[in-house]
gemmi code that builds the backbone of each chain (N, CA, C; Angstrom):
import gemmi

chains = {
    "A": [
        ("UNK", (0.985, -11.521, 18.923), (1.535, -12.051, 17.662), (0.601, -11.704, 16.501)),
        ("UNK", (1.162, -11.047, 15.034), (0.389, -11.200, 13.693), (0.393, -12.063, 13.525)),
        ("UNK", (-0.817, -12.334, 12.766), (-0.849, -13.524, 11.652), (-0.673, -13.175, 10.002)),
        ("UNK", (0.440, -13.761, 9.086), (-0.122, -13.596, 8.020), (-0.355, -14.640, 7.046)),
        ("UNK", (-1.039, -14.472, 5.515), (-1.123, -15.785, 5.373), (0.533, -15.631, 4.534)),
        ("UNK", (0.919, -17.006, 4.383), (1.506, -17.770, 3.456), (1.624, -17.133, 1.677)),
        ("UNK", (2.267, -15.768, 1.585), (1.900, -15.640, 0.370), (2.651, -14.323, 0.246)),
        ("UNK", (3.334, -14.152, -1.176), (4.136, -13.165, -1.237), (3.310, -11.321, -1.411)),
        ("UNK", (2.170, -11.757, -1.813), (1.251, -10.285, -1.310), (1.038, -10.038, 0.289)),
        ("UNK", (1.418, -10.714, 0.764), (0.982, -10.576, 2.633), (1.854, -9.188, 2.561)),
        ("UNK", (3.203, -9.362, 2.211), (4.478, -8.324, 2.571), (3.784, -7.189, 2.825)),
        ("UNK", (3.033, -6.493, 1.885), (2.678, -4.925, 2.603), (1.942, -4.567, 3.844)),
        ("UNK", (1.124, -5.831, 4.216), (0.887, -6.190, 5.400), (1.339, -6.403, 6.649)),
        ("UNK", (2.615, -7.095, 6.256), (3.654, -7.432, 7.300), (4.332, -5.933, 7.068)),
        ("UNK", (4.509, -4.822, 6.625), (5.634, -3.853, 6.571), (4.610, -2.870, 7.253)),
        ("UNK", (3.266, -2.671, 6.668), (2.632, -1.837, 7.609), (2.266, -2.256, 9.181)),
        ("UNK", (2.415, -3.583, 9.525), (2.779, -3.969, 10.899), (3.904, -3.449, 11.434)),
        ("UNK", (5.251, -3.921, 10.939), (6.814, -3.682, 11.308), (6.714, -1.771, 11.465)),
        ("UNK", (5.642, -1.354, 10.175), (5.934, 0.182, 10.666), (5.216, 0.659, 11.754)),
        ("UNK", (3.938, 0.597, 12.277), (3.365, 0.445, 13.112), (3.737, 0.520, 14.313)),
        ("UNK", (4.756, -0.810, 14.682), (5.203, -1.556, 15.904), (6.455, -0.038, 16.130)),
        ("UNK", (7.284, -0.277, 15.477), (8.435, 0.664, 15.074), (8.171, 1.968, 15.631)),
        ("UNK", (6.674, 2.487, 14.908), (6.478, 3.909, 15.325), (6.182, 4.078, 16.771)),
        ("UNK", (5.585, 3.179, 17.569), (4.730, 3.000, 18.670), (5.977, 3.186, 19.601)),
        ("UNK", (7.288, 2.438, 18.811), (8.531, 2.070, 19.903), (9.501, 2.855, 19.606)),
        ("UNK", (9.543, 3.849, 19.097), (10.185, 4.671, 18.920), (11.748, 4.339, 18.141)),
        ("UNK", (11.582, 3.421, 16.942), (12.525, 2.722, 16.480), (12.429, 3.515, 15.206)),
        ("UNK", (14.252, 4.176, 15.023), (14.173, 4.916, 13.377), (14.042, 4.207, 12.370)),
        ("UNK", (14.089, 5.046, 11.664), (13.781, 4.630, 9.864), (14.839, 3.258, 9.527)),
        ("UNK", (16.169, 3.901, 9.788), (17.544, 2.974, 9.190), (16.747, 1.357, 9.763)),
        ("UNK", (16.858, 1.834, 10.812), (16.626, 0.135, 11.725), (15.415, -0.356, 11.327)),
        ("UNK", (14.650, 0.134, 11.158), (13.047, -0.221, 10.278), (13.624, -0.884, 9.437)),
        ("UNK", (14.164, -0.127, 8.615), (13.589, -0.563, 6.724), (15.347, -2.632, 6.907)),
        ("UNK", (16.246, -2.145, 8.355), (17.041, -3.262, 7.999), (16.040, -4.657, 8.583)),
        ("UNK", (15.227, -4.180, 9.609), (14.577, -5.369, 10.060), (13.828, -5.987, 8.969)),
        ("UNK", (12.943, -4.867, 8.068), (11.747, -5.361, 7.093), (12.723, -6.242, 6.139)),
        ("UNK", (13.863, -6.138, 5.914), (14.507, -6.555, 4.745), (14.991, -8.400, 5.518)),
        ("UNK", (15.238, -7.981, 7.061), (15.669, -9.548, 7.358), (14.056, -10.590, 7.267)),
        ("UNK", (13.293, -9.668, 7.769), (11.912, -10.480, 7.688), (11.329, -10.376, 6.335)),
        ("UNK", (11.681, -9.794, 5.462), (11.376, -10.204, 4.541), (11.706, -11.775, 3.558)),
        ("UNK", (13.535, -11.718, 3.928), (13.857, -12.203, 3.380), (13.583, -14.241, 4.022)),
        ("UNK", (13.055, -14.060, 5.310), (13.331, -15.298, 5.768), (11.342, -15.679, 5.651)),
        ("UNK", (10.895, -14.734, 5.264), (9.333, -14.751, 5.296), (9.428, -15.377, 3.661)),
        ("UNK", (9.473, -14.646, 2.656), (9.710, -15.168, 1.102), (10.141, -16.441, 0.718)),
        ("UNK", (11.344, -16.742, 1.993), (11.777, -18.339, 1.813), (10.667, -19.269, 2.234)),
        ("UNK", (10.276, -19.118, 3.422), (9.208, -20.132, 4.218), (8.038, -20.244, 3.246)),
        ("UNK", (7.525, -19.480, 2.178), (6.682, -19.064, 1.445), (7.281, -19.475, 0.100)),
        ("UNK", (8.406, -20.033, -0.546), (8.573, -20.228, -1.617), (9.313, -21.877, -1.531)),
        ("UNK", (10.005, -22.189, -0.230), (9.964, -22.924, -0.230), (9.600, -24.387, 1.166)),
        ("UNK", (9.059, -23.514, 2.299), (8.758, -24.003, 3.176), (7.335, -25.211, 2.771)),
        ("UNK", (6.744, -25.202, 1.967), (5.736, -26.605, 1.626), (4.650, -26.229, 2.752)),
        ("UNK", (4.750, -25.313, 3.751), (3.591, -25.696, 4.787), (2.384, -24.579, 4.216)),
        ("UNK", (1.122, -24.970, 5.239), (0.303, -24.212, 4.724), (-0.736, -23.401, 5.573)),
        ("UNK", (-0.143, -23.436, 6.815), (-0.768, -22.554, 7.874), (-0.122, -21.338, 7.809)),
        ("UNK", (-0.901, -20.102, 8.126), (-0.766, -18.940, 8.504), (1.128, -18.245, 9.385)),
        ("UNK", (1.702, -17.897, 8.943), (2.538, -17.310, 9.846), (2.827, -16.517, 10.695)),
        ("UNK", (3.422, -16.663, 11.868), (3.286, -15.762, 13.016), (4.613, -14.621, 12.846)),
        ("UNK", (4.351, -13.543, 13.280), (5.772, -12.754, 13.464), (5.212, -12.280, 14.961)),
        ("UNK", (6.006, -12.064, 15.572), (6.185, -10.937, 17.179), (7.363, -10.235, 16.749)),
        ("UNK", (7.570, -8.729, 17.290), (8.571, -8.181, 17.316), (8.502, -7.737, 18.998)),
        ("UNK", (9.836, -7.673, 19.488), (10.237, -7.138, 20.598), (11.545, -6.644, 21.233)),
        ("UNK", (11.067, -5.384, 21.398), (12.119, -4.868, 21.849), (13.297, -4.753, 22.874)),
        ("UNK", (14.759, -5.199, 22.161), (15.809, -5.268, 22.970), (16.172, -4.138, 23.236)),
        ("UNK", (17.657, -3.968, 23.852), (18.698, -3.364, 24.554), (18.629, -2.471, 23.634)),
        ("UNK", (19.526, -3.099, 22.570), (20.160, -1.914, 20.936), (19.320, -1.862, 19.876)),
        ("UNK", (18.218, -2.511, 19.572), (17.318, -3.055, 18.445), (16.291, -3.572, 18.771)),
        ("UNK", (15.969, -4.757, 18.191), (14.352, -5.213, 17.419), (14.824, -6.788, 17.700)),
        ("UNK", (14.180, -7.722, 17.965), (14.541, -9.064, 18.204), (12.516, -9.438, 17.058)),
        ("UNK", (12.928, -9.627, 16.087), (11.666, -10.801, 15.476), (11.751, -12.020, 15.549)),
        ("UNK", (10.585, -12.673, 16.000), (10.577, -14.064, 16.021), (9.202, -14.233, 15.204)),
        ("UNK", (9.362, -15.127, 13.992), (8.718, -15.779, 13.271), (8.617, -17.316, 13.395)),
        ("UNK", (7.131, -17.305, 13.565), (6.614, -18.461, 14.045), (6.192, -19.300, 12.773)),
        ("UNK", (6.614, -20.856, 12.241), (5.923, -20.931, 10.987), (5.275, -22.457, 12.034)),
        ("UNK", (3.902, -22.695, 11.639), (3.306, -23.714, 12.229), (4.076, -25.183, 11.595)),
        ("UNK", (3.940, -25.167, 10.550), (3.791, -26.454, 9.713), (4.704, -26.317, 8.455)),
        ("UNK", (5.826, -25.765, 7.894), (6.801, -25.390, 7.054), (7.496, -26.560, 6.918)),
        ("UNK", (8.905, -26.915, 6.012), (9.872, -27.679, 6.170), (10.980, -26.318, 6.948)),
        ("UNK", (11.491, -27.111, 8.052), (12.395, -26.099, 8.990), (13.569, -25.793, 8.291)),
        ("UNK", (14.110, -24.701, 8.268), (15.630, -24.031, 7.515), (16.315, -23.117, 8.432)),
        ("UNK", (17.283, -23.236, 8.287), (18.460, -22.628, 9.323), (19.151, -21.528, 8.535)),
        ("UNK", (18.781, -20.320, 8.629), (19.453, -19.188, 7.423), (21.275, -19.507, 7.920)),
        ("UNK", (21.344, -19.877, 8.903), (22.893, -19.902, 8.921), (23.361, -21.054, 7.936)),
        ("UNK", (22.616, -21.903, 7.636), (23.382, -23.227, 7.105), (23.579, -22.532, 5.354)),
        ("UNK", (22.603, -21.678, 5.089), (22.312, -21.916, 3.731), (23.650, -21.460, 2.973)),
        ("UNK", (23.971, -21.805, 1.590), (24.695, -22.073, 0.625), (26.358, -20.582, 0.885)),
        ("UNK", (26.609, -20.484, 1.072), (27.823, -18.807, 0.697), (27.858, -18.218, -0.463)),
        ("UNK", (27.616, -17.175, -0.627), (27.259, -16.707, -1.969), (28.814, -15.895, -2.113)),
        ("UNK", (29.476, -16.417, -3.029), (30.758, -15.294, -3.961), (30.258, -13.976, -4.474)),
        ("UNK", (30.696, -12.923, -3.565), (30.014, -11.298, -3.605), (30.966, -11.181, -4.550)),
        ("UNK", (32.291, -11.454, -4.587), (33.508, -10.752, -5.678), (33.248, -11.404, -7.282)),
        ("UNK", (32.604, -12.246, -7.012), (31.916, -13.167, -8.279), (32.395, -11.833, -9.649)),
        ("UNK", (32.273, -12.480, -10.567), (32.205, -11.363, -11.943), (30.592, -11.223, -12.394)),
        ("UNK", (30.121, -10.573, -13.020), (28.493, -10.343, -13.373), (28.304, -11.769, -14.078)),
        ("UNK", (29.106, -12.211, -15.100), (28.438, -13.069, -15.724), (28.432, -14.644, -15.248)),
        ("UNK", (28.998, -14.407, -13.840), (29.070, -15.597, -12.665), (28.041, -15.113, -11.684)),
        ("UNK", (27.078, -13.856, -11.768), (26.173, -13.920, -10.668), (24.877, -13.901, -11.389)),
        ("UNK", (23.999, -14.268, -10.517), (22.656, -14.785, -11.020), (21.423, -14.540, -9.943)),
        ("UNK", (20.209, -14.209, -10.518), (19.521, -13.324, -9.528), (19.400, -15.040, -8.613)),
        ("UNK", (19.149, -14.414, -7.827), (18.479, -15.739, -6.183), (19.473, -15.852, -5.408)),
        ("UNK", (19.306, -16.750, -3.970), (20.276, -17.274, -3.391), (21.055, -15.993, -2.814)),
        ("UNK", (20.464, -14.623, -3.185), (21.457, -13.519, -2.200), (20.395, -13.231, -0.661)),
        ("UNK", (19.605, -13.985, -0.784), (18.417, -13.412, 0.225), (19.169, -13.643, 2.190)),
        ("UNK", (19.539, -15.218, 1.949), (19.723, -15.707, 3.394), (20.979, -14.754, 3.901)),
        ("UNK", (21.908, -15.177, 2.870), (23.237, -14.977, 2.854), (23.137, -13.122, 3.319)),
        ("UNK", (22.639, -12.379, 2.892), (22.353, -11.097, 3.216), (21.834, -11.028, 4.421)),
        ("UNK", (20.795, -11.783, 5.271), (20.172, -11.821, 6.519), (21.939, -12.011, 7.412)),
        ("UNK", (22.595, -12.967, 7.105), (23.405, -13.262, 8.249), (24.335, -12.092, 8.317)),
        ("UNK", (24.581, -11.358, 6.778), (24.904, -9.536, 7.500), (24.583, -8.670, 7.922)),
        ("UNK", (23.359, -9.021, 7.806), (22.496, -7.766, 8.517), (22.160, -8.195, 10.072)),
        ("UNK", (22.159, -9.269, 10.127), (21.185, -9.523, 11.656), (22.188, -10.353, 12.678)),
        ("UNK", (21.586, -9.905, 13.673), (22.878, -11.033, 14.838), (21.500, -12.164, 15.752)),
        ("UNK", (22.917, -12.939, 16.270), (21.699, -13.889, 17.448), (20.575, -15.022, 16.299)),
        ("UNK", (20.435, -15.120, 14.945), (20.061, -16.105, 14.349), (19.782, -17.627, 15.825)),
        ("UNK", (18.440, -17.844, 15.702), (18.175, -19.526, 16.693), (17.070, -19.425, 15.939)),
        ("UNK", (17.155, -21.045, 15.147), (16.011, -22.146, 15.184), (15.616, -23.027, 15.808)),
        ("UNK", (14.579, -22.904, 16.579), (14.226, -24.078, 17.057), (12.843, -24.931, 16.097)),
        ("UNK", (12.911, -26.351, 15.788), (12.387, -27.015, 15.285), (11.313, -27.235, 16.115)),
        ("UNK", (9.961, -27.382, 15.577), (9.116, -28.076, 16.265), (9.023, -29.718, 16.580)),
        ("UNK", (8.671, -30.376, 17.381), (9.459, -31.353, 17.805), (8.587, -32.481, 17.259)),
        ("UNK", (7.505, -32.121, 16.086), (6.488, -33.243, 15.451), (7.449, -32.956, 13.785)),
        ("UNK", (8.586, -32.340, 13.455), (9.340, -31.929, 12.485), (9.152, -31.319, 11.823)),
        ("UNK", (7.894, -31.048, 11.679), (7.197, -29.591, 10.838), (6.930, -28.170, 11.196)),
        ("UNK", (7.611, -27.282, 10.718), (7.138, -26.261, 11.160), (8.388, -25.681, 12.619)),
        ("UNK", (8.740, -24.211, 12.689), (9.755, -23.703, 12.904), (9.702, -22.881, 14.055)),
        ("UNK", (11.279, -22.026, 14.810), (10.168, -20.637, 15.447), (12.010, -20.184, 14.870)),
        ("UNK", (12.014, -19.192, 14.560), (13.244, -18.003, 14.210), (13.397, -17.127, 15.115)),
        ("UNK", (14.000, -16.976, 15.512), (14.024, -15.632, 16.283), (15.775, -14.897, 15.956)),
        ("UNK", (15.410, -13.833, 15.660), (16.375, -12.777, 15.006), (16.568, -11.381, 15.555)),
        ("UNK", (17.847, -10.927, 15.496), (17.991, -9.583, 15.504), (18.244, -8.574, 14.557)),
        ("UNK", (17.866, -7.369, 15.135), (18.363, -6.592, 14.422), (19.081, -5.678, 14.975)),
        ("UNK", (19.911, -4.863, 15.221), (20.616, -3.841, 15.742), (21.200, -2.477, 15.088)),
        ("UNK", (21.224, -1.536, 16.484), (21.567, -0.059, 15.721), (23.293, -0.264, 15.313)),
        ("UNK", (23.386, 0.697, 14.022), (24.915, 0.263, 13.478), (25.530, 0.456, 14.558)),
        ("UNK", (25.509, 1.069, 15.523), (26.639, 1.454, 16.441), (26.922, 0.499, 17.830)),
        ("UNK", (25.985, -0.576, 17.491), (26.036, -1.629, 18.612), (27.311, -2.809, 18.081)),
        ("UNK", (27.741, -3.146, 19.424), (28.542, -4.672, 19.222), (28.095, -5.608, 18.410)),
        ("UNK", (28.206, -6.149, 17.337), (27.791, -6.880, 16.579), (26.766, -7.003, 15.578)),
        ("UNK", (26.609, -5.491, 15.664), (25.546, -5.186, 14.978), (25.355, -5.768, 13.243)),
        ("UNK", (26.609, -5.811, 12.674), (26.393, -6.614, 11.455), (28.167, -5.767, 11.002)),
        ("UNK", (28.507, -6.084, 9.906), (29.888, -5.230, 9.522), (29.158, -4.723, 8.801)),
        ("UNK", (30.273, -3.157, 9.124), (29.818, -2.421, 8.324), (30.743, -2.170, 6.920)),
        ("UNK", (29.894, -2.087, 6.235), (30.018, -1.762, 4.729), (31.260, -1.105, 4.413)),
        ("UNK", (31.975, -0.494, 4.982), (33.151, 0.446, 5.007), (33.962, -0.314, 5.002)),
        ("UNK", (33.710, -1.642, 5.826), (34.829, -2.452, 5.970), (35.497, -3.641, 5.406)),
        ("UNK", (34.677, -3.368, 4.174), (34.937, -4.448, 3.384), (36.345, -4.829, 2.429)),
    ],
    "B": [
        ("UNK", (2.709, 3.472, 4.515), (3.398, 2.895, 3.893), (3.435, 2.926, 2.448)),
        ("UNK", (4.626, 3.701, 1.661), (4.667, 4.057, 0.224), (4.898, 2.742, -0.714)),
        ("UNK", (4.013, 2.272, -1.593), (4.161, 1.589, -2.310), (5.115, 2.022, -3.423)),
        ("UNK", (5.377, 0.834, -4.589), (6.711, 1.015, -5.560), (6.049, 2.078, -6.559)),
        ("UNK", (6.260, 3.066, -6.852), (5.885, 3.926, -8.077), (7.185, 4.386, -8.968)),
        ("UNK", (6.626, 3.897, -10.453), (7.962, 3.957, -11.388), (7.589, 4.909, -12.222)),
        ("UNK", (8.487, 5.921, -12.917), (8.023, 6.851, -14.119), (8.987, 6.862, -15.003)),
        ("UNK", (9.233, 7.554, -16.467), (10.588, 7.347, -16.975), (10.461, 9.213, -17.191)),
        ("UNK", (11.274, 9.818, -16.836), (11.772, 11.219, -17.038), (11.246, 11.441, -18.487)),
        ("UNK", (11.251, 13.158, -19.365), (11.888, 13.211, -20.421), (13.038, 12.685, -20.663)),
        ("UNK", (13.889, 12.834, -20.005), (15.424, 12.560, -20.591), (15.671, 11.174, -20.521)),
        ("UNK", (14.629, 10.221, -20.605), (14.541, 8.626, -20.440), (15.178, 7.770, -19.237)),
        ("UNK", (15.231, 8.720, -18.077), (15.865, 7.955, -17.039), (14.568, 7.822, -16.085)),
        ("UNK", (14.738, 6.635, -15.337), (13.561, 6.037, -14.714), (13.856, 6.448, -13.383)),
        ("UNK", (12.727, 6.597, -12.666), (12.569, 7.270, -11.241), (11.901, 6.146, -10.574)),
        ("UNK", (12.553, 5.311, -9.394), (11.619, 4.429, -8.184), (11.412, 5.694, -7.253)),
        ("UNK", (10.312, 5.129, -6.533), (10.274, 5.784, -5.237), (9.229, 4.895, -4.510)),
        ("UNK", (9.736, 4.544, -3.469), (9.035, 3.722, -2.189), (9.817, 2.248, -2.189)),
        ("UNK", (9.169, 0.908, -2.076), (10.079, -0.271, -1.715), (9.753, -0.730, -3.092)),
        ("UNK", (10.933, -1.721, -3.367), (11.005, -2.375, -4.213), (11.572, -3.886, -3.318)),
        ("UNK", (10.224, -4.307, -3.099), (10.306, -5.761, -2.325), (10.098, -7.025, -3.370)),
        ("UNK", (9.497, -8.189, -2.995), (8.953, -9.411, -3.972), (7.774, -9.255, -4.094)),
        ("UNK", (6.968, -8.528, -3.402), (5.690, -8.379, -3.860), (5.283, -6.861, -5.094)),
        ("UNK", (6.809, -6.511, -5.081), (6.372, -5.754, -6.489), (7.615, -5.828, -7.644)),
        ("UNK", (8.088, -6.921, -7.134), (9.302, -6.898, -8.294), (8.319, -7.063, -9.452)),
        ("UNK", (7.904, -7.908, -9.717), (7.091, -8.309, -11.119), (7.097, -7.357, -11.198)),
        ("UNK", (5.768, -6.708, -11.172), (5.843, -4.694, -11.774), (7.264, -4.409, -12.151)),
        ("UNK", (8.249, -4.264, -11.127), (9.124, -3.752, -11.501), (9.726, -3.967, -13.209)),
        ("UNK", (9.816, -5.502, -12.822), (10.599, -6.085, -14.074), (9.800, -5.661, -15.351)),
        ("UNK", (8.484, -6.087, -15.608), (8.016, -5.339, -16.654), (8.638, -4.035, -16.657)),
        ("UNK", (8.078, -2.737, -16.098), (8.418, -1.678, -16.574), (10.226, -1.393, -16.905)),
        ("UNK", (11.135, -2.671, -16.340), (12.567, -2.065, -16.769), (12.465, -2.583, -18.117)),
        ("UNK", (11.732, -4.130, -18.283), (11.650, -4.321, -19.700), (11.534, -3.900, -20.907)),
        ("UNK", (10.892, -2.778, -21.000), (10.490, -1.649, -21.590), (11.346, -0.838, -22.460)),
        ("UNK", (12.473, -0.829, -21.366), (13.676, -0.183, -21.656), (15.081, -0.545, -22.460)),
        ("UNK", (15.622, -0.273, -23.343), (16.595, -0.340, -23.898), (17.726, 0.530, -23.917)),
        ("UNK", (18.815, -0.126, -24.289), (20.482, 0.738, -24.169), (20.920, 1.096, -22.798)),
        ("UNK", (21.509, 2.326, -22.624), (21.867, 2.670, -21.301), (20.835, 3.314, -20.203)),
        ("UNK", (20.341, 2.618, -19.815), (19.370, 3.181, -18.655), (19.726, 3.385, -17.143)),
        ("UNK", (19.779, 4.822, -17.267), (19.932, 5.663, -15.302), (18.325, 5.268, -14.562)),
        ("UNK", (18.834, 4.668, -13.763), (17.779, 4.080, -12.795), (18.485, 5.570, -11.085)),
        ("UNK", (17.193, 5.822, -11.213), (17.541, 7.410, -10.201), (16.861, 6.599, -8.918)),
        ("UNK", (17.938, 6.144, -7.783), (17.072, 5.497, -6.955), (17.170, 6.450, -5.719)),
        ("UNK", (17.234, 7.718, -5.512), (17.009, 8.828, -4.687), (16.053, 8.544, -3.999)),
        ("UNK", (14.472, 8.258, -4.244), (13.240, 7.986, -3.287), (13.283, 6.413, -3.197)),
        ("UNK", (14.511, 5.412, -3.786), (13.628, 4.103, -3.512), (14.240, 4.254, -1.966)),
        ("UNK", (13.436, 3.837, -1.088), (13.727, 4.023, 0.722), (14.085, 2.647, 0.422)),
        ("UNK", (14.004, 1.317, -0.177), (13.807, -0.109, 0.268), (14.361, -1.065, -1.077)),
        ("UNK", (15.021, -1.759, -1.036), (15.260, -2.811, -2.023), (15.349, -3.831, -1.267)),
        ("UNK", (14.997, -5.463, -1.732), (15.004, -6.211, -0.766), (15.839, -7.405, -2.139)),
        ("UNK", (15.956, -8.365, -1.819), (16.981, -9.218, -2.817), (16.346, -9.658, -3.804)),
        ("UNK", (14.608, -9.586, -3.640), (14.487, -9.673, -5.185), (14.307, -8.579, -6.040)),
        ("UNK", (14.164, -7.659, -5.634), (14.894, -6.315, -5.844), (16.343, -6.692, -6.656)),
        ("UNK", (17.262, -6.954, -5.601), (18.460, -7.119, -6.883), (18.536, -7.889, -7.906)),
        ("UNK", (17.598, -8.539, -7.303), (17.027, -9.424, -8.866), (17.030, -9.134, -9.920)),
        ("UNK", (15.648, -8.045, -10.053), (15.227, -7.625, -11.174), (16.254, -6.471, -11.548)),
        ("UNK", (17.448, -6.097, -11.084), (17.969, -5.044, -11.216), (19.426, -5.789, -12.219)),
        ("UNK", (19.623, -7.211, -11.425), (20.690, -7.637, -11.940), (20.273, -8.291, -13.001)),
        ("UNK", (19.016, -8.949, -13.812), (18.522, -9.705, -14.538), (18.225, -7.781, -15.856)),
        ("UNK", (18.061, -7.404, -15.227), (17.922, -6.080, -16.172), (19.062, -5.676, -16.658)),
        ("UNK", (20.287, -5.605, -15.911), (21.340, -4.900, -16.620), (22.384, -5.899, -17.528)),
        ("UNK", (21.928, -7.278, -17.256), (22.410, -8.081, -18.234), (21.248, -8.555, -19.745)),
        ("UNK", (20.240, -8.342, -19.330), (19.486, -7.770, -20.455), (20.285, -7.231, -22.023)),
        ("UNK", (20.550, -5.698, -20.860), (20.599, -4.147, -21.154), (22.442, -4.458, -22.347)),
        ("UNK", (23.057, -5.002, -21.417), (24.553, -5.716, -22.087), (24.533, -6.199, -22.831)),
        ("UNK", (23.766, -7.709, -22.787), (23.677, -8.669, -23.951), (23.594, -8.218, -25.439)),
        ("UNK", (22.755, -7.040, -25.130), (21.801, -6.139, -26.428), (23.148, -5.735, -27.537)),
        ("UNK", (24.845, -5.088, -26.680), (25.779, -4.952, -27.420), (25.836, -3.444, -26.413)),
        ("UNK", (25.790, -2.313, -26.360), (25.972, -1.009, -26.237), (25.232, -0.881, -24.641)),
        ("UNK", (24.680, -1.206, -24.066), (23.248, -1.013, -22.973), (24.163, -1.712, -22.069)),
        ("UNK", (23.651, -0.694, -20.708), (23.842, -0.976, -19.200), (22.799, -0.226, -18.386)),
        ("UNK", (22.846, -0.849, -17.152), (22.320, -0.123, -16.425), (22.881, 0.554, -15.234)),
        ("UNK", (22.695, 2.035, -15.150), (23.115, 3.303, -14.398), (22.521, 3.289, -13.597)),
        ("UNK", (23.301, 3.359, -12.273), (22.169, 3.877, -10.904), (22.746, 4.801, -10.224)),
        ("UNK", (21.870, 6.425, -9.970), (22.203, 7.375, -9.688), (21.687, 7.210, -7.908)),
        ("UNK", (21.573, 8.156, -7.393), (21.337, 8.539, -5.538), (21.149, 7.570, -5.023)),
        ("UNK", (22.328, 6.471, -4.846), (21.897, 4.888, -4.165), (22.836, 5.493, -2.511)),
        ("UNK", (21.848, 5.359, -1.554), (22.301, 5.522, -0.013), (21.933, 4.857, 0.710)),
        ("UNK", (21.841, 5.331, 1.930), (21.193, 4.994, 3.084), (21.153, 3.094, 3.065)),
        ("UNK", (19.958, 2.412, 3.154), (20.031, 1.362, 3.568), (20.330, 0.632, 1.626)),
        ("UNK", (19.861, 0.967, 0.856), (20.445, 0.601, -0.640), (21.821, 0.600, -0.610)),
        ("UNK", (22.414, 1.510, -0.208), (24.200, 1.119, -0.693), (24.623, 0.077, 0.485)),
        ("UNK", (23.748, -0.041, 1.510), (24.022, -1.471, 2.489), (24.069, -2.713, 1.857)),
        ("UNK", (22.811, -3.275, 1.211), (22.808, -3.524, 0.423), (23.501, -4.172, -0.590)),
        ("UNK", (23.591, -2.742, -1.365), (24.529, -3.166, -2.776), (25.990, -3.632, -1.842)),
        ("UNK", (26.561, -3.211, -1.020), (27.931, -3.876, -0.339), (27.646, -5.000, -0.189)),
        ("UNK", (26.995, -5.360, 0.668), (27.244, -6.246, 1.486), (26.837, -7.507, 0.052)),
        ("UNK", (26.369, -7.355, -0.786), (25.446, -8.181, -1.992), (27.187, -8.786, -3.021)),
        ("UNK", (27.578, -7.095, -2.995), (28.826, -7.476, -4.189), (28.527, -6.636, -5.288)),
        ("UNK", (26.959, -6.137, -5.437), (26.145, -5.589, -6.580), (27.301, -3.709, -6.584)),
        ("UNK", (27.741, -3.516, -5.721), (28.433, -1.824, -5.787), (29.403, -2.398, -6.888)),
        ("UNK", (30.031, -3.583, -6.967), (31.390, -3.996, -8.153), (30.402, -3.724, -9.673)),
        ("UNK", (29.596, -4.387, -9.471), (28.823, -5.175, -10.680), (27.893, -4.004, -11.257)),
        ("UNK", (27.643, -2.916, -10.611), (27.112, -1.461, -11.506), (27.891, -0.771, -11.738)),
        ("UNK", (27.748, 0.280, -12.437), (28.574, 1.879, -12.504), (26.951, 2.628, -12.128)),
        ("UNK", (27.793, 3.137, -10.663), (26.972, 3.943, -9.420), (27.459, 5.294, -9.499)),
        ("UNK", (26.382, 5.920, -9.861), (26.811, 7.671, -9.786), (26.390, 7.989, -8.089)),
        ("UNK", (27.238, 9.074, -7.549), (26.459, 9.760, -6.248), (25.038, 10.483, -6.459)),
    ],
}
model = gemmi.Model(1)
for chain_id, residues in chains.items():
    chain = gemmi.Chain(chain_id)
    for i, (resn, *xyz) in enumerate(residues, 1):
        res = gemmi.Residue()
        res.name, res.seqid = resn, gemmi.SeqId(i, " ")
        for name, pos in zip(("N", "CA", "C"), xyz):
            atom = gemmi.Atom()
            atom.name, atom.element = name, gemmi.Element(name[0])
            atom.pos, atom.b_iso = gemmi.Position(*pos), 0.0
            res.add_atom(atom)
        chain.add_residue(res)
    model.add_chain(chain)
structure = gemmi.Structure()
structure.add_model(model)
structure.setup_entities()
């Protein structure tokens, strides 16, 4: 497992890990840059609004079709990217507003979303996928909208 | 790992190349600030946008509007960017050149 700290400069840290891991495992570019974007986006939350203040864990490991990350937060307030808010994509511009596209984007990109809570209530473990476009469930694709 | 590097052309259109994550939107946003009227944002080398990325992209081109005449243009958006812009809603909300 990495450690990083709690802080939105960690990211190039965490991406030269994810590339690292990636290269070692023989995982392409596409599937790279969709994983960095789900861990990004659930790393930025725990960090902007998770309140905790220990170090965060990521593991990546490799499935069947993809990348399975599990992010470990010690001591956070726990969040469920599935619960969070639905964002209106058909919205008009002057009804959309930057934020709030982060989670909502993870649950298209990634499959298999589980939180488990730590059982003192603080603090989380995520574990996520990612998958090649051409897998079962891999996320919809864009074409099909 | 390529960090965010921004330039503006002669012909005043701005060039990303590498990620445009939360740890460099700030940068980002300054340097779109900069900019006025219709600005082509050439995102051919950005490999990476992440949502605060569309942030500063969507907080820029309503900027760019408000002003009266100004938008913002985005030329070579692919690969994992036009994922992205779909799945976001953001492909409605620009005028996207190939």
């Amino acid at each position: 497992m990495l450690r990083f700290p709690r802080a939105i400069d960690a990211l190039p840290a965490i991406f030269e890990g994810t590339e690292r891991w990636c290269a070692q495992h023989g995982i392409e570019k596409a599937l790279r840059l969709k994983l960095d974007f789900v861990i990004e986006e659930l790393f930025t939350n725990l960090v902007k609004y998770g309140a905790g203040t220990a170090a965060v864990g990521l593991t990546l490991r490799s499935i069947d079709d993809g990348v399975q990350a599990v992010i470990d937060d010690p001591d956070g307030q726990p969040f469920n990217p599935g619960e969070a808010a639905p964002v209106d994509t058909s919205a008009p511009l002057e009804r959309r507003h930057p934020g709030g596209l982060g989670l909502h984007l993870v649950r298209r990109l990634a499959t298999d979303v589980d939180v488990q809570r730590n059982p003192s209530g603080l603090g989380s473990r995520i574990r996520v996928s990612v998958r090649h476009p051409a897998s079962p469930g891999a996320g919809q694709n864009p074409q099909e909208e | 790992m390529t960090m965010l590097a921004m330039e503006t052309d002669p012909q005043g259109r701005v060039l990303m190349k590498g990620r445009l994550d939360a740890s460099q939107a700030a940068a980002a946003q300054a340097f779109l600030d900069r900019h006025v009227g219709v600005l082509t944002l050439d995102c051919r080398a950005l490999d990476y946008l992440s949502s605060a990325g569309l942030g500063v992209l969507l907080k820029t081109h309503k900027r760019l509007m408000a002003s009266g005449a100004g938008r913002l243009r985005l030329t070579g958006v692919g690969g994992h960017l036009r994922d992205i812009f779909v799945f976001s809603g953001f492909d409605r909300l620009f005028e996207i050149e190939a």
